[in-house]
Residue, then its C-alpha position, 0 to 999 in steps of 0.5 A: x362764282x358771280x362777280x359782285x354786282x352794285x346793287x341788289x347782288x351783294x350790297x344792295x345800297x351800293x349805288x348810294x356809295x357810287x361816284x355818280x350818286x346822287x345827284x349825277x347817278x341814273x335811276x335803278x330799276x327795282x325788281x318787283x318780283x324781289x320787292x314783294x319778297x323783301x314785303x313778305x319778309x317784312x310782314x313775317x318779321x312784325x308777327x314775330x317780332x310783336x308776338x314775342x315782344x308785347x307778351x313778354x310782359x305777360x309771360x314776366x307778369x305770369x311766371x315771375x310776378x312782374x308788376x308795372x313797375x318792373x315791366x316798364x323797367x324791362x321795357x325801358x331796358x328792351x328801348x336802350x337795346x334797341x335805340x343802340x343796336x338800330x344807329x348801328x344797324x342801319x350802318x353795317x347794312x350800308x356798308x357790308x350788305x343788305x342779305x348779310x344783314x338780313x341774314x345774320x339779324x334773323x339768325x341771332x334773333x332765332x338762337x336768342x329765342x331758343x335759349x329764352x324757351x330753355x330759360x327758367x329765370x327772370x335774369x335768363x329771360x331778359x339776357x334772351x331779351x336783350x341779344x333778341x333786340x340785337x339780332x332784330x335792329x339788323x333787319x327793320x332799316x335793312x328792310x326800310x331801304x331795300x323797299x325804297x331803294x331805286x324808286x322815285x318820290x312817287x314811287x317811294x310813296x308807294x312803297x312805303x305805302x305797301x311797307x306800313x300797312x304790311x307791318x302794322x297789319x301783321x303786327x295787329x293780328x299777331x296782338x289781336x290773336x296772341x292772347x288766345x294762342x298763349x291760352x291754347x298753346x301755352x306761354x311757351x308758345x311765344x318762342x317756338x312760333x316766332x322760331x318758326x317764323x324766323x326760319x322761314x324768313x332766313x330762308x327767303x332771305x337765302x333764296x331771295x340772295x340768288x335771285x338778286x344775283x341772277x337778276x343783276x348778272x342778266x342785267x334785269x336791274x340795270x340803269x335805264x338812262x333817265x336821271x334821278x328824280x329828286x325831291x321836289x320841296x326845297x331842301x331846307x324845309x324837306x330837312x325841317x320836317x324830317x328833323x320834326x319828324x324824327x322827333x315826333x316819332x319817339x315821343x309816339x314810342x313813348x306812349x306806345x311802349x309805356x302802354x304795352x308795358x303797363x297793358x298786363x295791369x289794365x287787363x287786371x284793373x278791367x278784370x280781362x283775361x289774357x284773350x280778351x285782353x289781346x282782343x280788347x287792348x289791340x284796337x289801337x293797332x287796326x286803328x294805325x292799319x286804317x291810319x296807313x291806308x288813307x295816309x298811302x293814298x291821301x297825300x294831302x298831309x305831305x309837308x303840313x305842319x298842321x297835320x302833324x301837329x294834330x296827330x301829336x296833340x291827339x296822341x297826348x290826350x288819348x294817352x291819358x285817357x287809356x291810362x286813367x279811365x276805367x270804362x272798358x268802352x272809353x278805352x276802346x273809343x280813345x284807341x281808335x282815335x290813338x292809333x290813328x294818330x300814331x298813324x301819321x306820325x310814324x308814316x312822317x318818319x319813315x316818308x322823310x326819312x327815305x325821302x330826304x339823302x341816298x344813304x337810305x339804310x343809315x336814315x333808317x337806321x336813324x328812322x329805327x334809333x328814334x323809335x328806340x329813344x322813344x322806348x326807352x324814355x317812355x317806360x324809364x319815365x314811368x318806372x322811376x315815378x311809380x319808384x319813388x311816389x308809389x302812393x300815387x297810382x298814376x304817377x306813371x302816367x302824370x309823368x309820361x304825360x309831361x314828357x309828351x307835353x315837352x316833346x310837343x315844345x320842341x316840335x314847336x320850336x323846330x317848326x318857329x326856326x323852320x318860319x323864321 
């Protein structure tokens, strides 16, 4: 058996832990070959993760009769789960290994959805839900950090770069074509082809392990000499917008799972069917894509409160005009302009949080929890005004708005001391 090596062999992020790191600590060189398997991993867990987790809301819709009401209440539910299990996640990474995380989020996600397929009530249905979340907080800030760990700022721009438009693209296409799968396939089809993907991403991760080990047993990831390069801001304001960040990006959540949750009833409204509606109520996912490209190769918006402050304004208009405008082309047009401010805002999170601390893991389990936060109050927001004023058909939507509008109060307020 190999002895346990500091990095990449048993627990990635142990050089985090070291006596040297960071600031004293020689910068690790990443394995490539590994990285692009932990990337194709990450694009297989968005399929699977976004094919199971957005149509869930029809699957409910279509086999129990959910209305919107009761799917922003599952969809509050699923964003409780999951701002939890991530903060807890990110720490049992850091601290037990990154492959053990790996490992054991795939295998509970995939158990989880083959009791959900054998499931035939509503309460069966969301307990599959819930321990499906579980399962998948142990991956999104294992993956964070292991496409991060070891790179300089330069390079971290880089991954991350890769890292968004891998997920957000996979993410689309598994909304895009959806529709039509379950069409074709069945609703059943929402388990089985996740299962699959699942099973395929364990063993990666398998194979994945043992090439870590052989790689840092032939000293391939071995310290080169050269000192860390650290951040080049100044540590106050990098922390500054990492907070303004972490704020910013669960209020993106909020619209996002509210939108997702209510999308079923949009679809009926505009009298789509479930595959035009997987066509027709994806865009604003290929709208983040193109945002991720030009925000991977524009830097320009680096530490640019204006830039971010944009983004959320953007985001609360065409919040509103998804929900309330009954034109199919003004849906359309008002996702483009959606995603792309989804685009930067969740590209902030990630890039300062991985930016900003050596304990990469835990700031994506931070990263991951503030997403969860985000889903949570969103669609609770929407499920207790349509609860208690439902005379009022946007009721939901008025009320999301207004806590959009709140967070837009603390980003100022963060960025006033930030001035001060």
């Amino acid at each position: 058996m190999l002895p346990r090596q500091p990095l990449h062999a048993s627990r990635p992020g142990a050089l985090a832990n070291s006596p040297r790191s960071p600031r004293n600590a020689r910068r690790v060189t990443p394995d490539r070959r590994l990285k692009t398997g932990y990337f194709v991993l990450e694009g297989l867990n968005s399929f699977a993760t976004t094919l199971y987790l957005y149509y869930l809301y029809f699957f409910m819709q279509s086999r129990f009769g959910f209305d919107n009401r009761e799917n922003l209440a599952l969809a509050a539910l699923n964003g409780l789960c999951y701002m939890l299990g991530s903060w807890w996640g990110g720490r049992f990474a850091q601290r037990h290994g990154y492959f053990l995380s790996l490992k054991l989020g795939f295998g509970i996600m995939a158990a989880s959805l083959a009791l959900g397929a054998n499931l035939h009530t509503a309460t069966g249905q969301i307990v599959a839900m819930v321990v499906m979340v579980a399962g998948m907080c142990l991956t999104w800030p294992t993956l964070e950090a292991l496409v991060s760990e070891g790179e300089s700022p330069a390079g971290l721009q880089r991954m991350i770069g890769i890292y968004n438009i891998g997920w957000a693209g996979t993410a689309a296409l598994a909304y895009f074509t959806g529709g039509a799968l379950l069409e074709r396939f069945g609703l059943n089809s929402m388990f089985y082809v996740p299962i699959c993907i699942l099973l395929l991403q364990l063993a990666l991760t398998l194979w994945l392990e043992t090439q870590a080990r052989v790689g840092a047993a032939a000293g391939v990831i071995a310290d080169i000499g050269g000192p860390v390069e650290l951040n080049p801001r100044p540590i106050a304001r990098a922390r500054a917008f990492l907070r303004m960040a972490w704020l910013a990006n669960p209020f993106a959540y909020i619209a996002i799972n509210t939108l997702v949750a209510v999308m079923p009833g949009i679809a009926r409204r505009l009298e789509l069917s479930t595959t035009a509606a997987g066509f027709c109520c994806s865009l604003w996912c290929f709208a983040r894509l193109g945002a991720f490209f030009g925000l991977w190769f524009w830097t320009g918006w680096h530490y640019k409160f204006r830039w971010l402050l944009a983004a959320f304004l953007t985001l609360i208009a065409t919040f509103v005009v998804i929900l309330t405008v009954p034109q199919l082309v003004v849906l359309l047009a008002a996702q483009l302009i959606f995603g792309g401010a989804l685009g930067l805002i969740y590209y902030s999170s990630l890039f300062y949080s991985m930016g900003v601390g050596e304990t990469k893991s835990e700031h994506g389990g931070i990263h991951e929890a503030a997403i969860g936060l985000g889903n949570l109050a969103g669609p609770a927001v929407g499920a207790a005004s349509l609860h208690f004023l439902p005379q009022y058909a946007n009721s939901g939507a008025v009320a999301v708005s207004l806590l959009l509008v709140g967070g837009l109060g603390g980003l100022l307020a963060i960025w006033r001391t930030t001035k001060a």
